[in-house]
C-alpha positions, 0 to 999 in steps of 0.5 A, a space after each residue: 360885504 361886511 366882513 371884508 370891513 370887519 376882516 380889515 380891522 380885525 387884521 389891524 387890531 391883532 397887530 395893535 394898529 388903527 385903523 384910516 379911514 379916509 372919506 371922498 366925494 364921489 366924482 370930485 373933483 373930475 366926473 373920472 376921477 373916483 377910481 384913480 383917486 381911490 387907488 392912490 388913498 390905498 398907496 398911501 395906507 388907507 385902510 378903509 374908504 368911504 365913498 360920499 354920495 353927493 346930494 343937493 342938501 346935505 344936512 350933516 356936511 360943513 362947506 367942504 363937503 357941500 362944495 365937493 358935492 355941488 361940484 360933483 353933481 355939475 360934473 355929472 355925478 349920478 349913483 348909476 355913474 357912482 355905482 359903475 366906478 365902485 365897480 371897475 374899482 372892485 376890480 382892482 382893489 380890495 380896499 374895504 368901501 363904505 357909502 355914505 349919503 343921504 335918504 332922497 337919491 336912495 328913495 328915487 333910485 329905489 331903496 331895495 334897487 340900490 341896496 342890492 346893487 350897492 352889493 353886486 358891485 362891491 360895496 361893504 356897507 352903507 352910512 345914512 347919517 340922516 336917519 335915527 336908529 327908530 327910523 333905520 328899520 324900514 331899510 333893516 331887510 336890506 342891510 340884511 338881504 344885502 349882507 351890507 354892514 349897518 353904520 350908526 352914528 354916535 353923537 356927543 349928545 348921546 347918552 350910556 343907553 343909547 350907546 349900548 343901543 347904537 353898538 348893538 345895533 351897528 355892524 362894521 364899526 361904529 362912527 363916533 361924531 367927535 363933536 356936535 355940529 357940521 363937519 369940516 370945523 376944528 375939533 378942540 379939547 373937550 371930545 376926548 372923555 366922549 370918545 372913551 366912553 364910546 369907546 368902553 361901551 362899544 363890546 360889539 365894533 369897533 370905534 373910528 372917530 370922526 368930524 374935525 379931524 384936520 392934521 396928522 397930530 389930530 388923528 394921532 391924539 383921536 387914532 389913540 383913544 379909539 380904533 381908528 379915525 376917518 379924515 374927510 373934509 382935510 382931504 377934499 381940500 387937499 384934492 381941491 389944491 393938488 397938483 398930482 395924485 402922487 401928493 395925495 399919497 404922500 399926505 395920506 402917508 403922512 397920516 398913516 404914519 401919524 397914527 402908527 405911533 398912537 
């Protein structure tokens, strides 16, 4: 549930630590794989995964992430069979897990359905990165009845207003976008003033930042400026190329050693 995000990053900011969040597609890139990988993020420092539910169409992913998802829906990936592996990794770990997808599965499987299975089996919250704060109410009795953690996307477009909106509005963390556009494109110089001024706004969560955030210097730079930072997209490819589960270890450690020192 949402405390176990909340818990976890609290942990962290009394020792002064920041927090990796590490995002994956679910059944990428074996239909088995979820669990195992899942475990060897955790080995190697992640502090928070967040779990992609693939989608025929998704609208906020860059090439990586629509290729992960077009190979996991080939696998045979469902949300019954994503839901069956967040369980048995329940089991196990006591990693903090976010899912995040779009609208059309949840809509099919059946919105309440989903969220209180998502519950059942371990999930602690639920990003829907297509739906705008006005929209969010027709699921808000779900987050609710769920104990689910709600969390919102603050764009670079986003005014002070907003912000304090959003902030209010969230639970869990709130997800600073770095930069406008897909994800998966390298992030430049300019996001740094956004993500301060999420940052400063946000009284109620804490901040991670993503989209763009590629090597460990990266998330140094954006892990100092805010409360953590989520890397997906470099994963993925990673996962695409490794040879063994014990490599994306040591490239997890590598990034939670990065941050160590922001």
């Amino acid at each position: 549930m949402r405390d176990r995000i909340i818990s976890r990053l609290s942990s962290l900011r009394s020792r002064g630590e920041r927090a990796l969040a590490l995002f994956v597609t679910a059944c990428f890139p074996r239909l088995e794989a979820t669990v195992d990988i899942a475990l060897a993020l955790e080995e190697g420092g992640a502090d928070l995964l967040e779990l992609g539910m693939p989608f025929s169409d998704p609208l906020a992913d860059g090439p990586v992430i629509q290729r992960s998802s077009m190979t996991a829906l080939a696998n045979g990936m469902s949300l019954h069979v994503l839901l069956d592996q967040l369980a048995e990794l329940r089991r196990r770990s006591t990693l903090p897990v976010v899912l995040m997808g779009y609208v059309n599965p949840i809509l099919r499987f059946g919105p309440e359905r989903f969220f209180t299975e998502a519950a059942a089996r371990g999930a602690d919250g639920i990003i829907l990165p297509e739906v705008p704060l006005e929209e969010l109410g027709r699921f808000g009795e779900f987050y609710e009845s769920s104990g689910l953690a709600r969390i919102l996307l603050v764009a670079p477009t986003s005014d002070e207003r907003r912000i304090a909106e959003l902030d209010r509005a969230s639970s869990g963390f709130l997800y600073c976008v770095s930069m406008t556009g897909v994800t998966g494109r390298e992030v430049g110089d300019s996001p740094d003033e956004h993500v301060r001024r999420v940052k400063r706004l946000s009284t109620a969560n804490s901040v991670l930042v993503g989209f763009g955030i590629s090597s460990p210097e990266a998330a140094r730079r954006f892990a100092s400026l805010a409360d953590g930072v989520i890397v997906g997209s470099s994963l993925l490819r990673r996962l695409a190329s490794a040879t063994s589960l014990r490599e994306i270890t040591g490239w997890v450690s590598e990034f939670k050693h990065a941050i160590s020192a922001a």
